[in-house]
C-alpha positions in Angstrom: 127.0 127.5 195.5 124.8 124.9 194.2 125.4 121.3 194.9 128.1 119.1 192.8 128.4 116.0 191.4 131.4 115.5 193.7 132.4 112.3 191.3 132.2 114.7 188.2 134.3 117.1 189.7 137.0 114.4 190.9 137.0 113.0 187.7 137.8 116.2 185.7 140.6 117.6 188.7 142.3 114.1 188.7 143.4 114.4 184.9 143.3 118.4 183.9 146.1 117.9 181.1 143.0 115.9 179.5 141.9 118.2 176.6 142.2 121.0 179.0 144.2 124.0 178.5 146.6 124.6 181.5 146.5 128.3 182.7 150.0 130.1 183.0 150.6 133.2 185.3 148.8 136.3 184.4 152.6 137.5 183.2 153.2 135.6 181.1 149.8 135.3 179.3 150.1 137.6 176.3 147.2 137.9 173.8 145.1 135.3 175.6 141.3 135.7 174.3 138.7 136.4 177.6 136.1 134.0 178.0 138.7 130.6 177.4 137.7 127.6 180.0 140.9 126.8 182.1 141.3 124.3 184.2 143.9 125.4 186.5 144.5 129.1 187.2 147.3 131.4 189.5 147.2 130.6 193.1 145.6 132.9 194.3 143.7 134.4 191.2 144.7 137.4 190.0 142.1 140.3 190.6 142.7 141.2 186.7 142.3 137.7 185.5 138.7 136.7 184.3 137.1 133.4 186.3 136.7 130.7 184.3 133.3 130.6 182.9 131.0 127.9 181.8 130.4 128.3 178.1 128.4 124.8 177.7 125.1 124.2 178.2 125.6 120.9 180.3 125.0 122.0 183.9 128.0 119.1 184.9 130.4 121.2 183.7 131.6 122.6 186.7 134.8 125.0 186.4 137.7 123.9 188.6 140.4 126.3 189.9 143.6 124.0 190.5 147.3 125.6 191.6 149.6 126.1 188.9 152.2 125.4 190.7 150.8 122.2 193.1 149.0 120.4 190.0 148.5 116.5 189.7 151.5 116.1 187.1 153.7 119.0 188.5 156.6 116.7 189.1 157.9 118.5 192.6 159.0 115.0 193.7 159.9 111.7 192.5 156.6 110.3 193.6 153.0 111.9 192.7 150.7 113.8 194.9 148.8 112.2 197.0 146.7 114.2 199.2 145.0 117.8 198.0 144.2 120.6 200.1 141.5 122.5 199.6 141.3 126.0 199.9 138.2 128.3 201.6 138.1 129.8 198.5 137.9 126.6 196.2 141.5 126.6 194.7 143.0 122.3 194.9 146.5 122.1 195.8 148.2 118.8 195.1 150.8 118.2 197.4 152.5 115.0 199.7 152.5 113.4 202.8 155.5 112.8 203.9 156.5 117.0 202.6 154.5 117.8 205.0 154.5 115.5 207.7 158.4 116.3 207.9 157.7 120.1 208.1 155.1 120.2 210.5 155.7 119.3 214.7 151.6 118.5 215.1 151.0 116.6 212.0 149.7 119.7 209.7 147.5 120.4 212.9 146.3 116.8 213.9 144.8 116.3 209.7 147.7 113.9 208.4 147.9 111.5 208.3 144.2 110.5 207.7 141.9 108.2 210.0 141.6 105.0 208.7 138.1 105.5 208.5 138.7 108.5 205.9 137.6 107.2 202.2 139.8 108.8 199.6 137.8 109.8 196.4 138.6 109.6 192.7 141.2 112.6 193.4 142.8 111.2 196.4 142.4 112.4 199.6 141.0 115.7 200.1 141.5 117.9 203.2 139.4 121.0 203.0 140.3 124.0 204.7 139.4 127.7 206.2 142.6 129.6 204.7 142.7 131.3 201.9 144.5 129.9 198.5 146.5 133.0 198.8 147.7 132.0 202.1 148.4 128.3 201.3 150.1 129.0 198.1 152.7 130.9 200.7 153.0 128.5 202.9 153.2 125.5 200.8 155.7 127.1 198.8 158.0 127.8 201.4 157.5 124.1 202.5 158.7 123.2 199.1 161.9 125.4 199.2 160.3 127.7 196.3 160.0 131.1 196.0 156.2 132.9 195.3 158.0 136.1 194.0 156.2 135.5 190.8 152.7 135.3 192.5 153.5 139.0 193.9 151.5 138.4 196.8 151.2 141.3 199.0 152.4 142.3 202.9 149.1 141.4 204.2 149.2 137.7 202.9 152.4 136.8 203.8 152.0 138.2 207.6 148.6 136.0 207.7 150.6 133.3 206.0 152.9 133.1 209.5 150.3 132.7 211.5 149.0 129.8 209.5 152.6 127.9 209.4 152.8 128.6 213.2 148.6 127.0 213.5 149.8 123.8 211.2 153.3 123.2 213.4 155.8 124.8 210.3 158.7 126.8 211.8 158.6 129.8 211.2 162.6 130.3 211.9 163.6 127.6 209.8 161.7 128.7 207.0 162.0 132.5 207.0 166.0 132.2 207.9 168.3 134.3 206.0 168.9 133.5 202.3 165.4 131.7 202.6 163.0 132.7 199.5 160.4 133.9 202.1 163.3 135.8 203.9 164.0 137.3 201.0 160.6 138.1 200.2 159.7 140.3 203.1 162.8 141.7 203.3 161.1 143.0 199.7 158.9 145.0 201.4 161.5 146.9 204.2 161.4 149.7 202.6 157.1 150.3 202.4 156.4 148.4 205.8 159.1 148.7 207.8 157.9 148.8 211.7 155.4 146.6 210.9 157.8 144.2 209.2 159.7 145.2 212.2 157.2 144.2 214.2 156.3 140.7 212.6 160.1 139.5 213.5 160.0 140.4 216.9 156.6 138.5 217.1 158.7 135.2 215.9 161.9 136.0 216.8 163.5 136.5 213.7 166.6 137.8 214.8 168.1 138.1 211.3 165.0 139.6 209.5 164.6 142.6 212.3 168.1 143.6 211.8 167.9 145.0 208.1 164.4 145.9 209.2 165.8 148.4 211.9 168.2 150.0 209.7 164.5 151.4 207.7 163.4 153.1 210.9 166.2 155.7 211.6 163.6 158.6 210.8 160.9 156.4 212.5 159.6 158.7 215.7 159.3 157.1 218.7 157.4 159.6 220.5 154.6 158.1 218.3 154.8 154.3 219.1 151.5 153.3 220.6 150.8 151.0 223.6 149.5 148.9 220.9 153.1 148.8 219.2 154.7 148.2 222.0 152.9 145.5 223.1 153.4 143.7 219.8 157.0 144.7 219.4 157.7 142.8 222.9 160.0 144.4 225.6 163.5 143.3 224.3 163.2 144.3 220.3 161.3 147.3 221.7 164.8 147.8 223.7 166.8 146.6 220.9 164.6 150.0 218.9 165.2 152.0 221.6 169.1 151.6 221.9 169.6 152.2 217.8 168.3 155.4 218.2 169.9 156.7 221.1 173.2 154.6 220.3 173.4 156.9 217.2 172.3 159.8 218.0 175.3 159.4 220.9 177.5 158.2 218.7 177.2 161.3 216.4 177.9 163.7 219.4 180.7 162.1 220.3 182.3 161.9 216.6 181.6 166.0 216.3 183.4 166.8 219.7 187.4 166.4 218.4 188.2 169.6 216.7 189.8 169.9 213.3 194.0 169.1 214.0 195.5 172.6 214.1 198.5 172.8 212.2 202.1 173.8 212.7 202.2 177.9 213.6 203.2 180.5 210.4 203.8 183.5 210.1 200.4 185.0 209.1 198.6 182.1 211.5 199.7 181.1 214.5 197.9 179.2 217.5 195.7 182.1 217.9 194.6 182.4 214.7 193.6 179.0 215.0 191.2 179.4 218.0 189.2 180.9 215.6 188.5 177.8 213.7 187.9 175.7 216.5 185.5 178.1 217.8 183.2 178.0 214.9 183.6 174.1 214.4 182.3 173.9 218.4 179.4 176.0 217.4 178.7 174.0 213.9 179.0 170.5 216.1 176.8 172.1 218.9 174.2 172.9 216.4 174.1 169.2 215.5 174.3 167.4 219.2 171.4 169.5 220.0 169.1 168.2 217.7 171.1 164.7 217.0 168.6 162.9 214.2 169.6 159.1 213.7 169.0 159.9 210.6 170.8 162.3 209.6 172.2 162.1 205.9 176.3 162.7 205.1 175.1 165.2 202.4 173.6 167.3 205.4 176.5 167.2 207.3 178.7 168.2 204.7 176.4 171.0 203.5 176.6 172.2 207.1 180.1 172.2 208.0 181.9 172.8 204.7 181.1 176.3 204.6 182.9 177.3 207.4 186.4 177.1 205.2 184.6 180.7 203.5 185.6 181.8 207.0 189.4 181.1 207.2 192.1 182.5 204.8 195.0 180.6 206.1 195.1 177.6 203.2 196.1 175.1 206.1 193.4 175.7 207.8 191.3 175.1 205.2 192.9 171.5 204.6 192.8 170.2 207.9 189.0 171.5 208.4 188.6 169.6 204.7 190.5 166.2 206.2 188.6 166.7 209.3 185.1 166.9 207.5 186.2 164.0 205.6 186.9 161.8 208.5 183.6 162.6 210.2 181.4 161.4 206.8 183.8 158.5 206.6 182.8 157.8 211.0 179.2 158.8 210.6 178.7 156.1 207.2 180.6 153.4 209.5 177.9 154.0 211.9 174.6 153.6 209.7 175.4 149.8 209.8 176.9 149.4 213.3 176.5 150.9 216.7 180.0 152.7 217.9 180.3 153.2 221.9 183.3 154.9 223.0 183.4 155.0 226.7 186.2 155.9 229.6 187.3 153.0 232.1 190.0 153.9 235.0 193.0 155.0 234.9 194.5 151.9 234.1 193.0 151.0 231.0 192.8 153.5 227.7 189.8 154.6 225.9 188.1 151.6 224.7 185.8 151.2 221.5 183.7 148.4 220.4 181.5 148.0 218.1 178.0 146.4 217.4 175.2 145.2 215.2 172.6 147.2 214.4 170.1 146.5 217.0 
């Protein structure tokens, strides 16, 4: 890039409302010609959008890219801007002090406030630096309380956008808690990423992120988690993983092993004729423990089990295996949100269940 007139460039980022036309997100520009001079554009650009281009013949006329969200006259707070960050990428985000002064433990990484010494230009104070305007329009906006949603800004960025709060002293807790926009915005991507969103909440801690996060990896194979993985994961989430899988898979043999209720003895079934039913349900529920899936679907169960009422005449038999199917889809769905451990104490204390969180 050539060298700017720095004072030009000040001049025409200090007042962009001036005779300029303000750029709005590439959603809600409809029937926009190509080729228009903007000066301010999405944070980060969109790939589809055209760069501003410089239609004049003066050489001064530098284009300027300028957050449309962090803009000199954007009105975030009762008192103006008055620092900009720069991004690597040339993007100028308008922001405050004291926003992110109170945010940051290490003063924004030892860059606010300024050094005496530091000259403000015609813009204010400008800090450049090495991230990304992709990344800092994530960050800053979760500073701010505001969601990026619109932005659509993908897995990638907003994992590197973490590690950039954590370098500039943001919490990462406080501002990806639950209900948070951020929060909200990985949670977004659970269902496409999940052990590496997964993953990035173990890395921080977040507690209340890797919770829904778990309950995407119930067909997830542990036999094929790397040394790599586990390393990242960290020894208690990695345990926490561990536990889901065999919790459920345990709790589904133990919700097969009761029988279906036999019913009072008739005179064309008796408790003999009975055995017959609970023989077949002991091979159906043996089919299942032996191959126990954390996954496994209440449409597969049913398909499974249902059939064996083609096997009985007796009526009753039929209606307590139908309540007894029912029961177990009814058990199994409790479980796909909780853990269920049913274990025996002594003698002097009954059969005890309790129940947990998902990981």
């Amino acid at each position: 890039m050539e060298t700017l007139d720095w004072d030009l460039v000040f001049q025409f980022v200090s007042d962009p409302l001036e005779g300029v036309a303000i750029e709005k997100p590439w959603t809600e520009r409809r029937g926009q010609p190509f080729g228009t001079i903007f000066g301010q554009v999405p944070t980060p650009p969109e790939s589809c959008a055209s760069s501003p281009v410089d239609l004049s013949s003066d050489d001064h006329d530098t284009p300027v890219f300028v957050s449309t969200t962090f803009f000199p006259s954007a009105q975030l707070q009762t008192v103006p801007p008055d620092v900009v960050l720069l991004s690597s990428d040339s993007v100028f985000f308008y922001v405050h002090q004291h926003v992110l002064l109170a945010a940051s433990d290490n003063n924004f990484n030892s860059l606010l406030p300024p050094s005496p010494r530091t000259e403000p230009g015609p813009a204010g104070l400008v800090i450049p630096l090495s991230e990304s305007s992709a990344e800092l329009n994530i960050v800053l906006h979760a500073v701010y309380n505001m969601s990026c949603a619109h932005y659509s800004p993908s897995f990638d960025y907003l994992v590197s956008a973490l590690a950039v709060m954590n370098a500039y002293g943001i919490s990462v807790k406080k501002h990806v808690a639950r209900s948070t926009p951020l929060y909200n915005l990985l949670l977004f991507h659970a269902p496409l990423y999940p052990l590496e969103l997964y993953t990035l909440a173990a890395s921080y801690d977040l507690y209340d992120l890797a919770v829904p996060a778990s309950s995407h990896l119930l067909s997830f194979s542990l036999a094929s988690l790397t040394d790599e993985m586990a390393d990242r994961i960290g020894p208690r989430y990695l345990r926490r993983l561990f536990f889901l899988h065999f919790g459920r898979s345990d709790a589904l043999r133990r919700l097969l092993l009761p029988p279906p209720h036999p019913h009072p003895p008739t005179v064309t079934c008796d408790f003999t004729d009975q055995k017959k039913l609970t023989r077949a349900w002991a091979l159906a529920s043996a089919y299942f423990a032996w191959d126990a899936r954390p996954d496994l679907s209440t449409s597969s169960m049913e398909s499974a089990l249902a059939p064996l009422a083609e096997e009985v005449s007796c009526e009753q038999c039929k209606l307590v295996l139908r309540e007894r199917l029912k029961t177990l889809i009814v058990q199994w769905s409790v479980v796909k949100v909780c853990f269920l451990y049913l274990f025996w104490s002594d003698d002097k204390f009954p059969l005890k269940k309790f129940f947990q969180r998902t990981i």
